[in-house]
PDB file of N, CA, C and O in Angstrom, chain B, residues numbered from 101:
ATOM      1  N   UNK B 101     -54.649 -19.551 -14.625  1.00  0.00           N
ATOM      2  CA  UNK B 101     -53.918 -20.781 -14.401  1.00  0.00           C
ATOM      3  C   UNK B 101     -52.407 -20.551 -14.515  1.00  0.00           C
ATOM      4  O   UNK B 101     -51.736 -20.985 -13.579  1.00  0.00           O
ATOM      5  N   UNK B 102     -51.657 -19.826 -15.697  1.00  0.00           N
ATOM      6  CA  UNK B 102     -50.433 -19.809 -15.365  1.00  0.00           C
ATOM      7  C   UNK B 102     -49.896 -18.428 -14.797  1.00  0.00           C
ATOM      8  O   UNK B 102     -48.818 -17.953 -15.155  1.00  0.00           O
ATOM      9  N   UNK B 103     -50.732 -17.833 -13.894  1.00  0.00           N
ATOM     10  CA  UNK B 103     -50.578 -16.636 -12.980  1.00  0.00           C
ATOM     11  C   UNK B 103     -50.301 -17.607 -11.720  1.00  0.00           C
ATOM     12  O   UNK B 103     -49.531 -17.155 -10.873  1.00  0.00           O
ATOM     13  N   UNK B 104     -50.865 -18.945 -11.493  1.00  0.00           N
ATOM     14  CA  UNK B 104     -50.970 -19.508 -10.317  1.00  0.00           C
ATOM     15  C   UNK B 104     -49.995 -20.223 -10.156  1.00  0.00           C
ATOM     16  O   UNK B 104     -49.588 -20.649  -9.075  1.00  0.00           O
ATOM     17  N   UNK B 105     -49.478 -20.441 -11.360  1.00  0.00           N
ATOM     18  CA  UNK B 105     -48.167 -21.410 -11.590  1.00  0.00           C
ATOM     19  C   UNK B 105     -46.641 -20.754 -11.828  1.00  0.00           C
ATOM     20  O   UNK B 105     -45.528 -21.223 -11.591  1.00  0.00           O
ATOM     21  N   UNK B 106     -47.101 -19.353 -12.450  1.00  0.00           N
ATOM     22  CA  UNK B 106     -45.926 -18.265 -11.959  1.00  0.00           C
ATOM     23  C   UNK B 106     -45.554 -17.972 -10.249  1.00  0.00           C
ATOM     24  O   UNK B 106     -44.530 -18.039  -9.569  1.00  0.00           O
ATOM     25  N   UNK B 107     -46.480 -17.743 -10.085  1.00  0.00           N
ATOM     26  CA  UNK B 107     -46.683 -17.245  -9.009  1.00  0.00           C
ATOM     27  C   UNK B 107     -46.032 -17.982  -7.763  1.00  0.00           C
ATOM     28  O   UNK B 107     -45.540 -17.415  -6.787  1.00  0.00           O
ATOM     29  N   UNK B 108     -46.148 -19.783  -8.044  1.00  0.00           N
ATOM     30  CA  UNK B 108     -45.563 -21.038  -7.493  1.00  0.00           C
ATOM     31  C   UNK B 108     -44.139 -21.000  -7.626  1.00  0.00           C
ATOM     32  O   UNK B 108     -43.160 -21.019  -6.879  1.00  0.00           O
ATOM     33  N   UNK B 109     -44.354 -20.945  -8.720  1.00  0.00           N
ATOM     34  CA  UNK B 109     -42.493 -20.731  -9.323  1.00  0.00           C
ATOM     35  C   UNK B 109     -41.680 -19.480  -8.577  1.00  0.00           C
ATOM     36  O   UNK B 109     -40.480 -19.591  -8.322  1.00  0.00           O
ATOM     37  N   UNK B 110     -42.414 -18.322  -8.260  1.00  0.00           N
ATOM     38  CA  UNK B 110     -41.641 -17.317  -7.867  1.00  0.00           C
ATOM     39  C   UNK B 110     -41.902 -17.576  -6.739  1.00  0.00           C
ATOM     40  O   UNK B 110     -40.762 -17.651  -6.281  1.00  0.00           O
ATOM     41  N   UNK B 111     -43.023 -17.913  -5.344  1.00  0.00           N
ATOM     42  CA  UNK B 111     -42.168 -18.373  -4.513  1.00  0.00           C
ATOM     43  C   UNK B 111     -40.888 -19.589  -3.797  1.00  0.00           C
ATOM     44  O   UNK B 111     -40.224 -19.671  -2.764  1.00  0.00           O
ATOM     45  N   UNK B 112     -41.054 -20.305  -4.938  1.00  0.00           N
ATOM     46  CA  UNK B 112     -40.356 -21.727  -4.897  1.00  0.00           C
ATOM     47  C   UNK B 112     -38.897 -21.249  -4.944  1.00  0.00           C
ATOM     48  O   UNK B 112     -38.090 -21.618  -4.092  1.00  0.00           O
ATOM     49  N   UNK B 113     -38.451 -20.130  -6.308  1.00  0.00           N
ATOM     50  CA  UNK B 113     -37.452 -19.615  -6.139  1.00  0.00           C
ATOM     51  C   UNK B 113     -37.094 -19.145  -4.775  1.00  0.00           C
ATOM     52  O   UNK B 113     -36.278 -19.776  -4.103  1.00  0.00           O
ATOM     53  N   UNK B 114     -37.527 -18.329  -4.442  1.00  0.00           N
ATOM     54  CA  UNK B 114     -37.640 -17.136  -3.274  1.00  0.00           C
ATOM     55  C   UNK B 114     -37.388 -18.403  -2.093  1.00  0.00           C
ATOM     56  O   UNK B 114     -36.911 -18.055  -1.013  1.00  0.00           O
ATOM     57  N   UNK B 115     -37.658 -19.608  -2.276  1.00  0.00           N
ATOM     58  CA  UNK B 115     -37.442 -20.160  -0.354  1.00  0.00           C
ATOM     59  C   UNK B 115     -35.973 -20.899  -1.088  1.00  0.00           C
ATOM     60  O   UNK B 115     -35.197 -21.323  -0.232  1.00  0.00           O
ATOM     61  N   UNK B 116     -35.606 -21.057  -2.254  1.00  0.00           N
ATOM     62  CA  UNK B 116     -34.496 -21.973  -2.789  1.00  0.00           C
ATOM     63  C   UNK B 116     -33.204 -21.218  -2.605  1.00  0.00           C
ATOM     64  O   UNK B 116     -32.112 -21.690  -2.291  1.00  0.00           O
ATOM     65  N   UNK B 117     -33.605 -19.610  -2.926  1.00  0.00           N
ATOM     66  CA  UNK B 117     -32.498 -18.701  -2.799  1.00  0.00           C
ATOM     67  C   UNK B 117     -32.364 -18.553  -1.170  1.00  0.00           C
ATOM     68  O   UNK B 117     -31.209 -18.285  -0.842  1.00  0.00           O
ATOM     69  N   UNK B 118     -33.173 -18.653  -0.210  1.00  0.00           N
ATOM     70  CA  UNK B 118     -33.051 -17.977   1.261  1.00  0.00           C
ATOM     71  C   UNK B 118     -32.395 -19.256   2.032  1.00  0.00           C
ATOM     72  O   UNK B 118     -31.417 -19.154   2.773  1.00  0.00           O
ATOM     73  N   UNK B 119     -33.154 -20.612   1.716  1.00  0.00           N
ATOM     74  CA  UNK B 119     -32.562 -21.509   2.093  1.00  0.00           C
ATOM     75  C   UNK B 119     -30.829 -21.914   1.626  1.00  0.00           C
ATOM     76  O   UNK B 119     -30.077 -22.603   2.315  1.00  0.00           O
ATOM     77  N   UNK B 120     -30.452 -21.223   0.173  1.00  0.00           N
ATOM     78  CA  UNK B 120     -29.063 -21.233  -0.208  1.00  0.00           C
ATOM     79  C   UNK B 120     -28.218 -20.354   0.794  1.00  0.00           C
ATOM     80  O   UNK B 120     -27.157 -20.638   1.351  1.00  0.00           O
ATOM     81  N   UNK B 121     -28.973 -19.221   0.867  1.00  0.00           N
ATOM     82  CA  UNK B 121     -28.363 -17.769   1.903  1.00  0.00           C
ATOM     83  C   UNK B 121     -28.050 -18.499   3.445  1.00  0.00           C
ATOM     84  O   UNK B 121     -27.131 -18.197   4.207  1.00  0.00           O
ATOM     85  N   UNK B 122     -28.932 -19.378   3.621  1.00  0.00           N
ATOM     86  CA  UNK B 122     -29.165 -19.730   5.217  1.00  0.00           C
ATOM     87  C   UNK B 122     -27.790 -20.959   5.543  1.00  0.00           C
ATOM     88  O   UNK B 122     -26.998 -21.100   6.475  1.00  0.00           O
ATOM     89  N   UNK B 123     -28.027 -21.677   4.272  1.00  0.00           N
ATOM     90  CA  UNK B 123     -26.847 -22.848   4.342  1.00  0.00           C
ATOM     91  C   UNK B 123     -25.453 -22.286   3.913  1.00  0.00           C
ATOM     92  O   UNK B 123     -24.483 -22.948   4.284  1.00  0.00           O
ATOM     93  N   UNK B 124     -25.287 -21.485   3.396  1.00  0.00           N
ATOM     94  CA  UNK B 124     -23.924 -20.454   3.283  1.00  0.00           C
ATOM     95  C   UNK B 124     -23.777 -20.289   4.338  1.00  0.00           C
ATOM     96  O   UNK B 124     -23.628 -21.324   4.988  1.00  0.00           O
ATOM     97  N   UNK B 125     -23.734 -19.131   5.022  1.00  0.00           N
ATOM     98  CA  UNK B 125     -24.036 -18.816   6.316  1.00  0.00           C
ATOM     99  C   UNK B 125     -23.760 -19.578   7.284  1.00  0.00           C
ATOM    100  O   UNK B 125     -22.926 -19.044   8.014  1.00  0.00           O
ATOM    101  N   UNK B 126     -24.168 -20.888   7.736  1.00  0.00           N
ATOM    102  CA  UNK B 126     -23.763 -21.216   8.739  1.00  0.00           C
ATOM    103  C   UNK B 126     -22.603 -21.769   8.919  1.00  0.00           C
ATOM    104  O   UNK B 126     -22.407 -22.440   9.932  1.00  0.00           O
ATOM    105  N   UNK B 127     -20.935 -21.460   7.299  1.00  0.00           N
ATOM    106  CA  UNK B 127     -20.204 -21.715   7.707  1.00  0.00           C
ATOM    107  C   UNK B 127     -19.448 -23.080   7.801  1.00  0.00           C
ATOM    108  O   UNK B 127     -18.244 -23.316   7.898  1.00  0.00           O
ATOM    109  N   UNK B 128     -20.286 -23.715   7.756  1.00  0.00           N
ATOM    110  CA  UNK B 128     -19.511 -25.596   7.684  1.00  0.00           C
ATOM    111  C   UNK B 128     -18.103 -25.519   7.810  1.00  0.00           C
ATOM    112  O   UNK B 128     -17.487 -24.630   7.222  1.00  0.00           O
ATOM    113  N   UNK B 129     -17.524 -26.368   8.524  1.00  0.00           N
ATOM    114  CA  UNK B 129     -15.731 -26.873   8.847  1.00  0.00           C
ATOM    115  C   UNK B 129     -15.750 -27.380   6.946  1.00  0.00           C
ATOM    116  O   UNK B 129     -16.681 -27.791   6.254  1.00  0.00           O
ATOM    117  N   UNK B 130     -14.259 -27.107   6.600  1.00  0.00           N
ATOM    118  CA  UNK B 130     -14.027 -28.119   5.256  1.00  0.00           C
ATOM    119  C   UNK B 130     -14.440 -29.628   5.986  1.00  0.00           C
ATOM    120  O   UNK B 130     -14.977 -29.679   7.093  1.00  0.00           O
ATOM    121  N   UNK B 131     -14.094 -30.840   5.173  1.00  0.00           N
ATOM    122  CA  UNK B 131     -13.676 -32.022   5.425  1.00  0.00           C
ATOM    123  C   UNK B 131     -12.130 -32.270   5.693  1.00  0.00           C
ATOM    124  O   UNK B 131     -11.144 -32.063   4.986  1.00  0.00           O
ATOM    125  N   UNK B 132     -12.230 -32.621   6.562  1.00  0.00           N
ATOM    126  CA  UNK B 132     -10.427 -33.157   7.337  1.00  0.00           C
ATOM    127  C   UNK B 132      -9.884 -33.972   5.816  1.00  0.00           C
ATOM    128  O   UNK B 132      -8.706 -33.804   5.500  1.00  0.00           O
ATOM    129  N   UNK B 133     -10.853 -34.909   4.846  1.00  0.00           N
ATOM    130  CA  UNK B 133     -10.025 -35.191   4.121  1.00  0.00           C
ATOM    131  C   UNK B 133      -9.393 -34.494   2.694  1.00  0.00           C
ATOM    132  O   UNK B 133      -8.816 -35.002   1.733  1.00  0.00           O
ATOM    133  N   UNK B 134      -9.787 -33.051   3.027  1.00  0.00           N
ATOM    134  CA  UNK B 134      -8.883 -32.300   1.859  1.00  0.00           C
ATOM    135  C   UNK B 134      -8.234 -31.477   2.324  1.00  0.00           C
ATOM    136  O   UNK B 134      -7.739 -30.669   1.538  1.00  0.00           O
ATOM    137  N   UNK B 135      -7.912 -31.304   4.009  1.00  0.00           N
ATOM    138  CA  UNK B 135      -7.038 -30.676   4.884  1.00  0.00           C
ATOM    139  C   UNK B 135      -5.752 -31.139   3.878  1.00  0.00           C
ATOM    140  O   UNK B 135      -5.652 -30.632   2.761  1.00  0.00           O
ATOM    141  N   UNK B 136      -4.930 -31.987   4.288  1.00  0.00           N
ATOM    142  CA  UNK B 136      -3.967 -32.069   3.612  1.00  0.00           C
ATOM    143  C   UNK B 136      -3.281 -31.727   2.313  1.00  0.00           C
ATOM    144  O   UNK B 136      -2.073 -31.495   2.278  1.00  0.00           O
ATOM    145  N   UNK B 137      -4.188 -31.689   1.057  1.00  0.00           N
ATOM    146  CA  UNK B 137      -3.645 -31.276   0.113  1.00  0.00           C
ATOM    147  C   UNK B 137      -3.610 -30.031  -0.172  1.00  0.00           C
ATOM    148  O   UNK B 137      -2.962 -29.506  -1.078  1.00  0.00           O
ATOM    149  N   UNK B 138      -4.589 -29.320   0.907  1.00  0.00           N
ATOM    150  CA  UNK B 138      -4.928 -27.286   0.939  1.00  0.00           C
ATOM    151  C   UNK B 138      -3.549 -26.941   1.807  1.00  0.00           C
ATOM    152  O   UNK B 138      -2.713 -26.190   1.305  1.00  0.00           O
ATOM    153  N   UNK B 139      -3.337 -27.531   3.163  1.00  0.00           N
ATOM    154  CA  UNK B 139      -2.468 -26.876   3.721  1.00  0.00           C
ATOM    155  C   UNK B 139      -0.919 -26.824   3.662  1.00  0.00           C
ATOM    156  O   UNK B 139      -0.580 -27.831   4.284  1.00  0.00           O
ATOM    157  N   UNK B 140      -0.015 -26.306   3.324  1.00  0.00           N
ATOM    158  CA  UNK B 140       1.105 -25.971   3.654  1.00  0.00           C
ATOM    159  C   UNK B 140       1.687 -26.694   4.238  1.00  0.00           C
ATOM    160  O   UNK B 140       1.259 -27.073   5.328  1.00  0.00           O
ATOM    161  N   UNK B 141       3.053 -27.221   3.655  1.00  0.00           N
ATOM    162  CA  UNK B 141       3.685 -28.303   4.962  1.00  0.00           C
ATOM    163  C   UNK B 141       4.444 -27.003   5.636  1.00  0.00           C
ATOM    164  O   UNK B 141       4.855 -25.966   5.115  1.00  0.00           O
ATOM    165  N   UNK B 142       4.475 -27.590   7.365  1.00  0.00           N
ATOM    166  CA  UNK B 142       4.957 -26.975   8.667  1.00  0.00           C
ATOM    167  C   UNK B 142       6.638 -26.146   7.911  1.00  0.00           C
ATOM    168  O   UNK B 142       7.199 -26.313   6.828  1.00  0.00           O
ATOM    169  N   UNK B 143       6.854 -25.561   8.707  1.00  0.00           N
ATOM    170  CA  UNK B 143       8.630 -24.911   8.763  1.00  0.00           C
ATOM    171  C   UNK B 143       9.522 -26.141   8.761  1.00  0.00           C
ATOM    172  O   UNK B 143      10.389 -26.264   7.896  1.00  0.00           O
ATOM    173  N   UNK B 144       9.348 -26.985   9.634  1.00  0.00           N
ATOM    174  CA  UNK B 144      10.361 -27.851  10.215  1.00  0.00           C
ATOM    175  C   UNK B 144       9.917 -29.136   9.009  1.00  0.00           C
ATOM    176  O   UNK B 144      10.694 -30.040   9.317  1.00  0.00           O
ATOM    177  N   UNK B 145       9.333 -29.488   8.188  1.00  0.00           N
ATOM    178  CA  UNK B 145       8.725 -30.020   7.494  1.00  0.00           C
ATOM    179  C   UNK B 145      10.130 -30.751   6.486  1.00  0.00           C
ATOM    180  O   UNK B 145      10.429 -31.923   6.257  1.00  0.00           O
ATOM    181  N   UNK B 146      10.707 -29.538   6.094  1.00  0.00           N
ATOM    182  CA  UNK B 146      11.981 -30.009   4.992  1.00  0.00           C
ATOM    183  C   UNK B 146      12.749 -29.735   5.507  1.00  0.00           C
ATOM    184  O   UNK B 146      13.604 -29.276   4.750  1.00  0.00           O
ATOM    185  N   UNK B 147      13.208 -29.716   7.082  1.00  0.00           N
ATOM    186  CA  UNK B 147      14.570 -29.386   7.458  1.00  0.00           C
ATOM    187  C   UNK B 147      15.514 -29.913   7.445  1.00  0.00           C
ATOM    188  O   UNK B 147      16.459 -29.172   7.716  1.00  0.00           O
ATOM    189  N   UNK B 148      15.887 -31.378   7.157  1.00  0.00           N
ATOM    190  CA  UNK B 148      16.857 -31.960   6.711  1.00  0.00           C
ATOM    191  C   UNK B 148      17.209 -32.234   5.774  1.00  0.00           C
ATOM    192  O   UNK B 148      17.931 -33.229   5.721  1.00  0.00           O
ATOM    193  N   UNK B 149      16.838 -31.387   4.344  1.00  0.00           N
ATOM    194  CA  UNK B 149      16.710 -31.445   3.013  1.00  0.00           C
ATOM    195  C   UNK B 149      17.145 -30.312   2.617  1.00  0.00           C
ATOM    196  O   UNK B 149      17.876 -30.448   1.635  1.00  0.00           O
ATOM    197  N   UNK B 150      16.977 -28.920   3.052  1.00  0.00           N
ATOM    198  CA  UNK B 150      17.974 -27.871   2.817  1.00  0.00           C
ATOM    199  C   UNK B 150      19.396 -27.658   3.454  1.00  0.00           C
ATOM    200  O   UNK B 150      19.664 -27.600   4.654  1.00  0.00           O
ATOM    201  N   UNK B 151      20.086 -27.574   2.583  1.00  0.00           N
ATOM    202  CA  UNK B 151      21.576 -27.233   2.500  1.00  0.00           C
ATOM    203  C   UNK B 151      22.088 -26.303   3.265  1.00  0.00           C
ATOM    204  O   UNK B 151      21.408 -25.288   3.114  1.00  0.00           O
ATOM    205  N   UNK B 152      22.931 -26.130   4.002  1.00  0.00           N
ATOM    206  CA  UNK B 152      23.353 -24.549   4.160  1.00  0.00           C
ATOM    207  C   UNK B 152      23.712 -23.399   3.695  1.00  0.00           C
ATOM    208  O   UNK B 152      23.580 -22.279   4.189  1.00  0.00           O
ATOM    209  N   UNK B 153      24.243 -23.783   2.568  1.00  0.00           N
ATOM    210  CA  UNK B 153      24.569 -22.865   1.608  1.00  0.00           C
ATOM    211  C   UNK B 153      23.319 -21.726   1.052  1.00  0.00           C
ATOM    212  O   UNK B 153      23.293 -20.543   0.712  1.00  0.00           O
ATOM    213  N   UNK B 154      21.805 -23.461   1.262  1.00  0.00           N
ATOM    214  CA  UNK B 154      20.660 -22.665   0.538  1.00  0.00           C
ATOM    215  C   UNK B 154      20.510 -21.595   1.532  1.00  0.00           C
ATOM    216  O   UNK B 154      20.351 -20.388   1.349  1.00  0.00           O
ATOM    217  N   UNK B 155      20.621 -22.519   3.023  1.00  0.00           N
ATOM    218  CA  UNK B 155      19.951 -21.613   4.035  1.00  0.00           C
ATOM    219  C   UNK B 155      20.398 -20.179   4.256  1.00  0.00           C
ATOM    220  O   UNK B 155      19.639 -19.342   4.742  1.00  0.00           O
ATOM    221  N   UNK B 156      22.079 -19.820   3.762  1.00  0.00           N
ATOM    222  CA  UNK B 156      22.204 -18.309   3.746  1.00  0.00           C
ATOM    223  C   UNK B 156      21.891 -17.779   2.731  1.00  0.00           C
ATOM    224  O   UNK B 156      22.038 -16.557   2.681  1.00  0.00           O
ATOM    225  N   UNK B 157      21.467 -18.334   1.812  1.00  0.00           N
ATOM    226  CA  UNK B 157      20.864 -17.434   0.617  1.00  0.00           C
ATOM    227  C   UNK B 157      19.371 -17.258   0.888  1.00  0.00           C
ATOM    228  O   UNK B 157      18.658 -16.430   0.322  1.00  0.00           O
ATOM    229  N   UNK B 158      19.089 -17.891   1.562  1.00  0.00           N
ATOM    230  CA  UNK B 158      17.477 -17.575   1.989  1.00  0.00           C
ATOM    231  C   UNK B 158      17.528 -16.471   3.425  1.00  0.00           C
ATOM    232  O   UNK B 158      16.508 -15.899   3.810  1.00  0.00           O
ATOM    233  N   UNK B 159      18.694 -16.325   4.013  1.00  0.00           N
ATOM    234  CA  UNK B 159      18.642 -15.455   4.676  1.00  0.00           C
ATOM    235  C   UNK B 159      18.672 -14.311   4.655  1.00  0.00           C
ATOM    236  O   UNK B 159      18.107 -13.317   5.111  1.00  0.00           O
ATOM    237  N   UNK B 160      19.819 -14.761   3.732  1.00  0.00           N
ATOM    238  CA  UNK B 160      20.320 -13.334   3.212  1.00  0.00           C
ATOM    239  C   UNK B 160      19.749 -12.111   2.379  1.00  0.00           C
ATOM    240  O   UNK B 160      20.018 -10.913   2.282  1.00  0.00           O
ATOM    241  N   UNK B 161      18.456 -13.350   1.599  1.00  0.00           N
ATOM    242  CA  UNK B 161      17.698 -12.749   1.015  1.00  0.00           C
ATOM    243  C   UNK B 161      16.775 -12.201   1.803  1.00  0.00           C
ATOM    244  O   UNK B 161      16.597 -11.013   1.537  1.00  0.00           O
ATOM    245  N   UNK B 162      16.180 -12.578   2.595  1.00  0.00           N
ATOM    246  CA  UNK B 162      15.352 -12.267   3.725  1.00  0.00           C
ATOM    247  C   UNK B 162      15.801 -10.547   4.420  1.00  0.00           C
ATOM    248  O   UNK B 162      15.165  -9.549   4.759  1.00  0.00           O
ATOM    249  N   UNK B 163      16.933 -10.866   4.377  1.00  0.00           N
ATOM    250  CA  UNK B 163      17.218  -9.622   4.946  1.00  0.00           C
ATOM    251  C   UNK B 163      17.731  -8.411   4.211  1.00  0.00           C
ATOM    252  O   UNK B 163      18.130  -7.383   4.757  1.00  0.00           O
ATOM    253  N   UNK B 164      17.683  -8.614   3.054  1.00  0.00           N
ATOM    254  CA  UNK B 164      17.668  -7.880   1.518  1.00  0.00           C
ATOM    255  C   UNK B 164      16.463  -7.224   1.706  1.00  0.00           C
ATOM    256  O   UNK B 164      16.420  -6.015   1.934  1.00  0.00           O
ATOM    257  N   UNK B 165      15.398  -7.988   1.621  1.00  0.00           N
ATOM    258  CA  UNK B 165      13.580  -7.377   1.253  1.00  0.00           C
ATOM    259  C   UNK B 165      13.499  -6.797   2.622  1.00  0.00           C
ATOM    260  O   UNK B 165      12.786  -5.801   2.746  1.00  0.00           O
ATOM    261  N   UNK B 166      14.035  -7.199   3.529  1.00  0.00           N
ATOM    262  CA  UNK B 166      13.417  -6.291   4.949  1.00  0.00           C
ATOM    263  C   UNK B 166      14.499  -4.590   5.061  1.00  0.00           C
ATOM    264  O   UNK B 166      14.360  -3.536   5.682  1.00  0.00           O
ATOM    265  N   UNK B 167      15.342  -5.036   4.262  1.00  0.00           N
ATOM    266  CA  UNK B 167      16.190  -3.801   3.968  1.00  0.00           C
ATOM    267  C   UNK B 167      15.376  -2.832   3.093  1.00  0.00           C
ATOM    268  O   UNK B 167      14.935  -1.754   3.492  1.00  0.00           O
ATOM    269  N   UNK B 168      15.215  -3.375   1.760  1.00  0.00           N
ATOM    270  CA  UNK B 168      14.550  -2.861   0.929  1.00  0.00           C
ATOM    271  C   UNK B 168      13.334  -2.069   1.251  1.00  0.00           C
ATOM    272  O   UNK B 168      13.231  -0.853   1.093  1.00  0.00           O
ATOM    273  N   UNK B 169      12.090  -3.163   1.890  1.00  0.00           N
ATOM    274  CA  UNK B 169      11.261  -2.646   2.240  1.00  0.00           C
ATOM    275  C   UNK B 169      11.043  -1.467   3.477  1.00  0.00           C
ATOM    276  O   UNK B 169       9.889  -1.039   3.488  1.00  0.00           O
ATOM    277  N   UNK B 170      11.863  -0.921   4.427  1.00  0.00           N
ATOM    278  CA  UNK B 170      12.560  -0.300   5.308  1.00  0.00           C
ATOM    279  C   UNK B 170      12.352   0.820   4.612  1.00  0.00           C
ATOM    280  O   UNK B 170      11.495   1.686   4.783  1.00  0.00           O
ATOM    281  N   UNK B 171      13.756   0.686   3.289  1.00  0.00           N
ATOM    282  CA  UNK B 171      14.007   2.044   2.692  1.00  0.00           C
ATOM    283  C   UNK B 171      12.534   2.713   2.102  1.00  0.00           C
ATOM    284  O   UNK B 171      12.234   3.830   2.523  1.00  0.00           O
ATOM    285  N   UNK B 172      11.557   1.980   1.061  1.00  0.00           N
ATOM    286  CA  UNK B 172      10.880   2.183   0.369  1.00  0.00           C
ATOM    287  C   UNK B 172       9.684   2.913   1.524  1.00  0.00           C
ATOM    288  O   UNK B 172       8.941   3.820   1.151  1.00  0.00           O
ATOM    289  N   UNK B 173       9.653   2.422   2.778  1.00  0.00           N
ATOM    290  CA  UNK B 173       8.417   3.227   3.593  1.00  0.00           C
ATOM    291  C   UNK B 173       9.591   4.684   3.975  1.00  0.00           C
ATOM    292  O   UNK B 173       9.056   5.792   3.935  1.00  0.00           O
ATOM    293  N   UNK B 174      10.513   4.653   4.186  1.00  0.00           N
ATOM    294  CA  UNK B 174      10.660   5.988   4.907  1.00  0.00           C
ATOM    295  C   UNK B 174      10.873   6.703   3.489  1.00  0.00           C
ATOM    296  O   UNK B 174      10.645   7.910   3.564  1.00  0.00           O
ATOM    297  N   UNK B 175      11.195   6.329   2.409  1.00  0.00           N
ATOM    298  CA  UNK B 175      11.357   7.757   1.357  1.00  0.00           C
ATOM    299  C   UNK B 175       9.547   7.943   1.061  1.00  0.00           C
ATOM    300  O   UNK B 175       9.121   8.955   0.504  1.00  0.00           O
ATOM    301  N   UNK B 176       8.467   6.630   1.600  1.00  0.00           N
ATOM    302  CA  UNK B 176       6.956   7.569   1.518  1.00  0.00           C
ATOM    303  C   UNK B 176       7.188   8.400   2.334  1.00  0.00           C
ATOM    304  O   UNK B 176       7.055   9.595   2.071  1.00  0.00           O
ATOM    305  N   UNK B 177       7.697   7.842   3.827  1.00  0.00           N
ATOM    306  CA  UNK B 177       7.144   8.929   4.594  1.00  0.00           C
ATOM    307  C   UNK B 177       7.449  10.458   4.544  1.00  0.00           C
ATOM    308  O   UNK B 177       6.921  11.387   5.154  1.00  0.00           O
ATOM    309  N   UNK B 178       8.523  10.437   3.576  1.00  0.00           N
ATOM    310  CA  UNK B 178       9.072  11.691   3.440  1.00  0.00           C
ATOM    311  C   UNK B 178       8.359  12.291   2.081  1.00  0.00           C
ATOM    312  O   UNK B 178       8.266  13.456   1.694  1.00  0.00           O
ATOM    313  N   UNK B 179       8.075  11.541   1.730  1.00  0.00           N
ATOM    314  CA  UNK B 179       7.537  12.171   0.481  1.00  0.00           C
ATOM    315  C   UNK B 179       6.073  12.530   1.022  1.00  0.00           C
ATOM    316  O   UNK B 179       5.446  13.222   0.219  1.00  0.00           O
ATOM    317  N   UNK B 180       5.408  12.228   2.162  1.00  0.00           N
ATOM    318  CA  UNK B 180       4.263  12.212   2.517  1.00  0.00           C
ATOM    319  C   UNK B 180       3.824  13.117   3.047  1.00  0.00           C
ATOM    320  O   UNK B 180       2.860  13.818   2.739  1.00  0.00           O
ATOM    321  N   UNK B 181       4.914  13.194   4.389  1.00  0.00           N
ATOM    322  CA  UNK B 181       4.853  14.044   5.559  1.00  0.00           C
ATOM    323  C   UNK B 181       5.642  15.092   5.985  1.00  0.00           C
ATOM    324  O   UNK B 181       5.549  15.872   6.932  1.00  0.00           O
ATOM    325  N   UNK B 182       6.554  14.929   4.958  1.00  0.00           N
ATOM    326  CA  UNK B 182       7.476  16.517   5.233  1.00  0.00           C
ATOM    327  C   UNK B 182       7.544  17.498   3.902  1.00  0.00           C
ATOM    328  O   UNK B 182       7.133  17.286   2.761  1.00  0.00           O
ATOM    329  N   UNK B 183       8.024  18.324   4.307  1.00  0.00           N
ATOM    330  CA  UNK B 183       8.082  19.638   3.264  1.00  0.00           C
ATOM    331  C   UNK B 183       8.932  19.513   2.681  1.00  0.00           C
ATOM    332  O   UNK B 183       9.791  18.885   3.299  1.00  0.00           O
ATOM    333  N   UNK B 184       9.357  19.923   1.254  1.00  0.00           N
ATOM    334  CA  UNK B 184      10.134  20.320   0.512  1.00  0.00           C
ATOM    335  C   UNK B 184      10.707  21.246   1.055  1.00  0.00           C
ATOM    336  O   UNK B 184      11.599  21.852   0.461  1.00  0.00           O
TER     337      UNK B 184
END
């Protein structure tokens, strides 16, 4: 009797887990109504709210890290790919 009722139980699991696997899986869209608080407001979003002043310091910085990052790949590549 409780071989028959194990036995129930372990396939009951077994279709609870495949049916979980199956409904994963197919992926579902979110709901449109928590779109908004997940996504990112647009570029143009605060554009009449930053300053200019901010805006060259955000440039400027911008073009700091693309400097930076520039230097930091070519001393790998040298450290990588050429000889001492």
């Amino acid at each position: 009797m409780q071989d028959d009722i194990a036995m129930a139980m372990r396939w009951l699991m077994l279709l609870a887990l495949l049916r979980l696997c199956y409904g994963l899986g197919q992926g579902r869209p979110i709901e449109t109504k928590a779109l908004p608080q997940l996504v990112a407001p647009g570029p143009d979003a605060g554009a009449g709210l930053a300053s200019p002043r901010w805006k060259e310091r955000a440039a400027k910085a911008a073009r700091s890290y693309a400097e930076a990052q520039e230097r930091m790949w070519r001393n790998w590549e040298k450290a990588m790919f050429h000889r001492r």
